[in-house]
N, C-alpha and C positions, 0 to 999 in steps of 0.2 A: 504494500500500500504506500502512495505517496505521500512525502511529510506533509504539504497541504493536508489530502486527506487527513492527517495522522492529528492532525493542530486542531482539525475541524471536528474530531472524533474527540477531544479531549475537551473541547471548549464544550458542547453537545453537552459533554457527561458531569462538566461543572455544572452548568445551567440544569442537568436533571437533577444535579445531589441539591442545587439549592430551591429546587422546585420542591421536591419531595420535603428536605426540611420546611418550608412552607405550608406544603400540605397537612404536616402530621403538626405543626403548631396552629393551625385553623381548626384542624379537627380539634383537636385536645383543648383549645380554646372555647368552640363550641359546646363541647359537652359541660365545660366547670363556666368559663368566666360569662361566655354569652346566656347562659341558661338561667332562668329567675328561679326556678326549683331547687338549684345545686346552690345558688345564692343564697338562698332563704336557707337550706340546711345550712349551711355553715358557717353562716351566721349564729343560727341555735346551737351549733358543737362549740362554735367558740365564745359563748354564755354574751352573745352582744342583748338577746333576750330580757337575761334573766339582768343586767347592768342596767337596760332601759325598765324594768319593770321596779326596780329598785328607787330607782329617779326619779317615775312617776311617782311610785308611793312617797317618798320625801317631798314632792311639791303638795300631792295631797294633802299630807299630815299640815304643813305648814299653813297651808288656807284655810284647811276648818279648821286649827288651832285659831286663825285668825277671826276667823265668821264668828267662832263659840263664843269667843273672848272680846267680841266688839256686840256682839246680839243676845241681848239678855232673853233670860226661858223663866217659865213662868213657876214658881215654888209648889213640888208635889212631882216636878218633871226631870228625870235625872237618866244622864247617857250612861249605860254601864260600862261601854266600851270607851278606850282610851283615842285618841286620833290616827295613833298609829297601828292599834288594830282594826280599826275602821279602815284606812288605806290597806293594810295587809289583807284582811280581808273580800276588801271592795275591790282591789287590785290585784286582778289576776296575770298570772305569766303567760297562761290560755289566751288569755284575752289581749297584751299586748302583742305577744307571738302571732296571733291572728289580725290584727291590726298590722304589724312590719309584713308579712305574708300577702296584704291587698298592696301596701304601696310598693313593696318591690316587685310584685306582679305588673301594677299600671305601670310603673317604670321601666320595667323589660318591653311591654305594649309597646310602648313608646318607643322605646331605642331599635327595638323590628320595625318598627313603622306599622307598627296594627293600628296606631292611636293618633291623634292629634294634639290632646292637649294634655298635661301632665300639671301635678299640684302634688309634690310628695310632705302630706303631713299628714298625725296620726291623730284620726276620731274618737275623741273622748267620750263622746256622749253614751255609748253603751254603757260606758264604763262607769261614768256619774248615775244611771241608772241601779246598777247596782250596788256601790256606796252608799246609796240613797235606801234601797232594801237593805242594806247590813247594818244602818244607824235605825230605821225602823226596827228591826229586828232587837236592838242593843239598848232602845229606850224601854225606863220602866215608869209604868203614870201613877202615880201614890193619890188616888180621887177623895178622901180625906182633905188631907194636906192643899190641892190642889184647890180645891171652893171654900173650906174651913177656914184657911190662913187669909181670906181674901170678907171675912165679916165678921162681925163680934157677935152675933145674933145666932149664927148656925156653928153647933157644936161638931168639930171631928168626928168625934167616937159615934155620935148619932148620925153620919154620915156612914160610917163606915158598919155601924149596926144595917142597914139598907143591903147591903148586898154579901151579907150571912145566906137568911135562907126568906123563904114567902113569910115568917109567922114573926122571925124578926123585923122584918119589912116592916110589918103592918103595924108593930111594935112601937116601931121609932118616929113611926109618923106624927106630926105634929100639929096643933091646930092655932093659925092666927088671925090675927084680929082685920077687919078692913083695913086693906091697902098699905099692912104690913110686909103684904107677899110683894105687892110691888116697892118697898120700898128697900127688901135685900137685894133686891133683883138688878135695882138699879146700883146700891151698892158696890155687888158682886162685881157688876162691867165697870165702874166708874176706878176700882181697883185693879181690876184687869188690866183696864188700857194703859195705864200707869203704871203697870209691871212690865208690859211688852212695846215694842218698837211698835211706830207708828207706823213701821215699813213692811211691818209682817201683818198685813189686815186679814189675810187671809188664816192664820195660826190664833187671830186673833179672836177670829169667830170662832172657830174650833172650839175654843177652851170657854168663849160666851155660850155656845152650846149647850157643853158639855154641865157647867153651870146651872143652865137652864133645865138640863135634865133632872141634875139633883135637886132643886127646888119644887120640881116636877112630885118626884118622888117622898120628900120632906110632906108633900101639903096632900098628898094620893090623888094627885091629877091622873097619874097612869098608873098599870098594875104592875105587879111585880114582873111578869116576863117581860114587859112593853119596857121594862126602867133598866131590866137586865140585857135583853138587846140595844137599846139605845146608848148604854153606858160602855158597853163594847165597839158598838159602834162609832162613837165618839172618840173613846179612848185612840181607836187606831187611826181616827182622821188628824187627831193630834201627833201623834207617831209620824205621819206622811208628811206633815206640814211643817213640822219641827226640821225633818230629813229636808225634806225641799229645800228650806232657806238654807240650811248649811250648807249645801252644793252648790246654791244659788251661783255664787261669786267662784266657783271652780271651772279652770279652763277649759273649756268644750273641744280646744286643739291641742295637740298635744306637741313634739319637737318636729319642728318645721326644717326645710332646706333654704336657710339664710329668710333674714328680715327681707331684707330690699334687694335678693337675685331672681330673676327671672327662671326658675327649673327647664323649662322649654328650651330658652339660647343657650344656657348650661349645659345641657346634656346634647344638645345636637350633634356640636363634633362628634363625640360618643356614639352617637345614631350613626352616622354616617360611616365611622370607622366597622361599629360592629355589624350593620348589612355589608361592608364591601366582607368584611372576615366572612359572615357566612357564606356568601358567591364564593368566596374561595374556598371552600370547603369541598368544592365539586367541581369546579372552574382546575385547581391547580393539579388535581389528580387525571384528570383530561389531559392535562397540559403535560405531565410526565408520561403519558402513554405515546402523544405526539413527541415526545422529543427521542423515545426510544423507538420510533420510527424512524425520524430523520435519525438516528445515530445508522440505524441497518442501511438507510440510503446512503448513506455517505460511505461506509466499509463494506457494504456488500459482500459481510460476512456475519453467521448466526453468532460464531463464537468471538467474536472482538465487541460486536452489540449487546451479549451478554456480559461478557468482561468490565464493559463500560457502566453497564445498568448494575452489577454488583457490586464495583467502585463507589456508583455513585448513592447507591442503600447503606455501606458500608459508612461512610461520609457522613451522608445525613445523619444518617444514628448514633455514631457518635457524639457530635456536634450537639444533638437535640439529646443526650445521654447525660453532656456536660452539662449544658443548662438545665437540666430537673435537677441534678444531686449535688454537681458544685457550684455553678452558676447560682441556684436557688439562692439559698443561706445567707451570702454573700449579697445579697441582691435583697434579699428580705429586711436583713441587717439597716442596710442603707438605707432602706427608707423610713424607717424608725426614726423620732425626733429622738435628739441626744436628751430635753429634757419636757419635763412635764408629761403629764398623762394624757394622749392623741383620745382619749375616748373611747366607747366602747363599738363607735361604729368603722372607725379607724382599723378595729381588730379586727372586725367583721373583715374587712375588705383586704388586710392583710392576709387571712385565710381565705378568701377566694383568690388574691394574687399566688400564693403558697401551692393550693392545691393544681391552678391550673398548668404551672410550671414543674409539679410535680407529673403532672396526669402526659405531658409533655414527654418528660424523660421516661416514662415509661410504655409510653408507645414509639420512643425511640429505639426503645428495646427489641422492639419486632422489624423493625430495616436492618438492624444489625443484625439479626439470626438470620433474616431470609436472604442479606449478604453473602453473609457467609456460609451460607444452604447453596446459594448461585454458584459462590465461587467453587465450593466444594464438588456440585455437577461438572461443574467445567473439566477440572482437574479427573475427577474420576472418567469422563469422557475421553480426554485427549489417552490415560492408560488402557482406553477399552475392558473399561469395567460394569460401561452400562451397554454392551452389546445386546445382551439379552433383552433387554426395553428398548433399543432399538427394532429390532427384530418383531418384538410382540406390537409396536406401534406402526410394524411397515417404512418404518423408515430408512433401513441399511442399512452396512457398519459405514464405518467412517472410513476413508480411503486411505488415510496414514495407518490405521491399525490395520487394514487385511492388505495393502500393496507388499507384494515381498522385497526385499532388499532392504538395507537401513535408511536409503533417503526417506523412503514415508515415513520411518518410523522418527524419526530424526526431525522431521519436519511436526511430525505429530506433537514432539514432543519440546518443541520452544516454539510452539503456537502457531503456527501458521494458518494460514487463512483455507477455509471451505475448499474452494477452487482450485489454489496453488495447490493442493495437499492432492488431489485429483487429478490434476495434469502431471504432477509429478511421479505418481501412480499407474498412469496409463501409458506415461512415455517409457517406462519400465520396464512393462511388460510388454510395450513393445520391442526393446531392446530384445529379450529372452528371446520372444519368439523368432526373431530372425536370427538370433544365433543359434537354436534349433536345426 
């Protein structure tokens, strides 16, 4: 073969090793760093999860500490939970893990181009919902305490005699005089309103109610079951409305991507890098079957096109071998800040960079074995050692191994090309025959 060719066969086989390295860093890319699914795991293995779940519960804790502690509650009403287990409680890892889950989801959307517009922050409001059922749950109503403390006229213990049994009921009931009833009655709220914010009207009725109920009961306006639903009833709209306002002022968003960035312009390069990556995922594996074409065009030999294509597997895998195992570390290292704590979404992303460099080097691993699978056919070829799969394939031996005399075999064996190895074979046996 002429060095031209020879230049053009080698140049071919760099352009395939660096195709193929290519190819297996789009794939390996695709499956870990383009994938919102592989994202989201591990994110969860590397507890960015359970760091943001912890964070929320700290902003929680610190607003209803706030709310509790600026919004006065009416005497008889008392939280048995502390704030912070109200946030532990309220704040589940479920529930933020499923909240990072929808926005790295629409943010993959988006970086495929499934979507148009992208807004990466996390929806609290499920979540205040449930805070809200864990401080219901955690409130205990002392209904004594609660209307007693609030007149001088209506005794505790006779209050609390009321909801014993039907016969105590009937017991404790009371009888007064015209326009007495209405004169606790207005008492009761005139104290109320003056125990509670003006800001909570709605907790405020609540406990005017509930008020009302006892007074109800005190004078036998209603019967004992009518006093003993009503007084449940009440009790737990107070529970709700107490919950309500505490939440009230708790953020309904949760950690946003920046104050003042646009996510959209932000992530676009992003967009556009990772569709070209996925085209290449199938684009550049195409492109190494074409170049092991033109390698055969150019040599117009099976076994220098194979030599080339085994080189250049050999190559890439190494190459893509270094980068997963030493390149990694080195590389991970560096981009760590020297101080301060990057966050827990920082890790996040530090283990999706990790993993896909890893996923990298290990499918480098497989160009190198089938390298050196190639190369090993070759070799065992030119000793005629795959005669017999020749044979079974219909293909026939190779002309270096069955021409007689050492030139084929000579030639077989410091590689010579298809053709040369055949001519040199048959000018052979032409020789013999005329010396015959």
């Amino acid at each position: 073969m002429s060095t031209g060719r020879t230049a053009a066969l080698i140049l071919v086989g760099t352009l395939l090793a660096g195709t193929l390295f290519g190819a297996t860093a789009a794939i390996g890319a695709d499956r870990t760093a383009f994938d919102g699914e592989y994202t989201s795991n591990t994110f969860d293995e590397e507890g960015v999860y359970t760091e943001m779940t912890a964070q929320i519960r700290e902003n929680v804790t610190t607003d209803i500490d706030e709310i509790l502690d600026n919004k006065p509650r009416p005497q008889g009403v008392r939280l048995t939970l502390t704030s912070e287990e109200v946030a532990e409680q309220g704040v589940t890892e479920e529930f933020v893990g499923g909240e990072m889950d929808r926005v790295i989801g629409e943010l993959y959307q988006y970086l495929h181009g499934e979507r148009d517009d992208l807004a990466i922050q996390i929806d609290l409001t499920g979540m205040k919902a449930t805070v809200s059922e864990t401080i219901v749950d955690g409130v205990e109503i002392d209904t004594p305490t609660l209307v007693g403390a609030k007149s001088d006229q209506v005794d505790s213990e006779t209050i609390a005699r009321l909801s014993e049994n039907e016969s105590a009921y009937r017991d404790a009931q009371i009888d007064l005089p015209p326009g007495e009833r209405e004169n606790i009655a207005e008492e009761l709220e005139t104290n109320a309103r003056a125990e509670l914010s003006d800001e909570d009207e709605a907790l405020t009725a609540a406990v005017l109610d509930h008020q009302q109920t006892v007074l109800d009961g005190l004078t036998g306006e209603i019967s004992y079951e009518e006093y003993v639903d009503q007084l449940a009833s009440n009790e737990q709209r107070i529970k709700e409305e107490l919950a309500a306002s505490a939440v009230a002022d708790v953020q309904d968003q949760g950690p946003a991507f920046g104050e003042d960035e646009d996510p959209e312009a932000a992530f676009a390069p992003f967009a556009r890098g990772i569709q070209w990556g996925t085209t290449a995922t199938w684009l550049l594996p195409l492109t190494s079957v074409g170049l092991v074409g033109l390698g055969y065009a150019i040599s117009r030999s099976k076994e220098q096109t194979a030599s080339m294509t085994a080189g250049a597997l050999l190559l890439a895998g190494i190459v893509g071998a270094l980068v997963g195992w030493a390149v990694r570390p080195v590389f991970i290292d560096r981009l760590r800040p020297e101080q301060g704590d990057p966050g827990p979404l920082f890790d996040g992303l530090m283990g999706v960079v990790d993993g896909t460099l890893q996923t990298i080097g290990q499918q480098s691993v497989v160009l190198v074995l089938a390298g050196g699978l190639l190369f090993a056919g070759i070799v065992a070829d030119r000793r005629g050692m795959l005669l017999p799969v020749r044979e079974q394939l219909g293909m026939g031996p190779r002309a270096e191994v069955t021409g007689a005399g050492e030139g084929g075999g000579k030639a077989g064996e410091f590689g010579a090309a298809d053709d040369d190895a055949t001519e040199a074979a048959a000018g052979e046996t032409e020789e013999r025959s005329g010396q015959q």
